[in-house]
N, C-alpha and C positions, 0 to 999 in steps of 0.2 A: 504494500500500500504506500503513496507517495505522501511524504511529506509539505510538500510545496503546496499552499495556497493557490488554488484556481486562479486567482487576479494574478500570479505571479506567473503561472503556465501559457496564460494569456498573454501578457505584456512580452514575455521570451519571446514568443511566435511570434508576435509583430516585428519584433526587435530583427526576427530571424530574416522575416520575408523581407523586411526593409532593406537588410543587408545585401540582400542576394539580389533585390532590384536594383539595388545600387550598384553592385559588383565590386564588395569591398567590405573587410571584415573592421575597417579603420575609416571609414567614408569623412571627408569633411568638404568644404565648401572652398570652392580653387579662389576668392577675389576675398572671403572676411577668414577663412580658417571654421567656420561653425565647423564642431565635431558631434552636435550630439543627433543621433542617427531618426529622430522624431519631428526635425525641423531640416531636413534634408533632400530633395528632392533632382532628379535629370532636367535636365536643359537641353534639351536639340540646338545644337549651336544656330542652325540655316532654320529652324520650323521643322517639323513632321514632316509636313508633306513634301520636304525639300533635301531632307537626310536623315539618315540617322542615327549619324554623331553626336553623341551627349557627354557634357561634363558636370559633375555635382557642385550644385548650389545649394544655397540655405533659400528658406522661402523669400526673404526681403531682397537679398543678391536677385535672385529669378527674377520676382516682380520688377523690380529696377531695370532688366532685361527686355523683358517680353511681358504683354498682354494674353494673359490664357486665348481671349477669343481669338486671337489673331489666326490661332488654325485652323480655324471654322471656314475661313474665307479663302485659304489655300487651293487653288484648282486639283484637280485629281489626280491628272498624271501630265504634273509640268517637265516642258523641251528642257533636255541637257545644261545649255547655257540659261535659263531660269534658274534652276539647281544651283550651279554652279557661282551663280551671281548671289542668289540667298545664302548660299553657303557662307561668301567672300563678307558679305554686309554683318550674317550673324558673330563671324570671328570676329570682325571690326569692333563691334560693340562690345566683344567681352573681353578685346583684349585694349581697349578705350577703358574701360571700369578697372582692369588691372593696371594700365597706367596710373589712373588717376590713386589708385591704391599704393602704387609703389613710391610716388612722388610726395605722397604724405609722411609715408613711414619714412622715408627718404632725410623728409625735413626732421621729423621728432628726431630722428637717431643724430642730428648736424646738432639740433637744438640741446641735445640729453648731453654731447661731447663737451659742450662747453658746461657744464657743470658737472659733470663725472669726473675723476683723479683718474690718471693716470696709471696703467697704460690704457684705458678702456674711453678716456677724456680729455681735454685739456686742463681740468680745473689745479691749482695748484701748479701747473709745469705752466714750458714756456710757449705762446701762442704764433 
């Protein structure tokens, strides 16, 4: 007879199928880092209807991405260079949002040197 609480057998199996849609036993979100596997979800880089290359985002990353509806309104079976063009536009955008993500941290870490000690800063040595 098992020991474990139903709610707890329950929340595994989510926890499991989560993982296994994600493809990743460590999933986190490629533009904030989110790790926790309940606020996780794929991104088709180009849309659905346009590929089906997906990288993991957290649900706020996504949204900031994409519009759910927007693949409702996808034709059926779009020509090669369509594909290929949504493809180009969807990396644009998410490697536009990693910019913009790299160029902050970019700055804290410039701003954090100047009051860190050294070796990690310049605070205390010479400038």
């Amino acid at each position: 007879m098992s020991t474990t609480p139903p709610s707890d057998l329950t929340s595994e199996r989510k926890k499991q199928r989560a993982l296994q849609r994600l493809g990743s036993d460590h999933p986190q979100c490629v533009t904030c880092a989110e790790a926790d596997w309940r606020c996780l979800e794929l991104h088709h880089v180009a849309g659905r209807a346009y590929d089906e290359s997906t990288v993991i985002l957290c649900r706020n990353c996504h949204r900031k991405l994409s519009d759910p509806g927007d693949n409702h309104d996808a034709p059926t079976d779009p020509p090669r260079l369509e594909r290929v063009g949504q493809f180009l536009l969807g990396l644009a955008a998410l490697l536009l949002m990693l910019a913009a993500k790299l160029m902050t941290s970019g700055n804290e870490l410039l701003a954090a040197a100047k009051r860190c000690p050294a070796p990690d800063g310049w605070a205390g040595g010479a400038t």
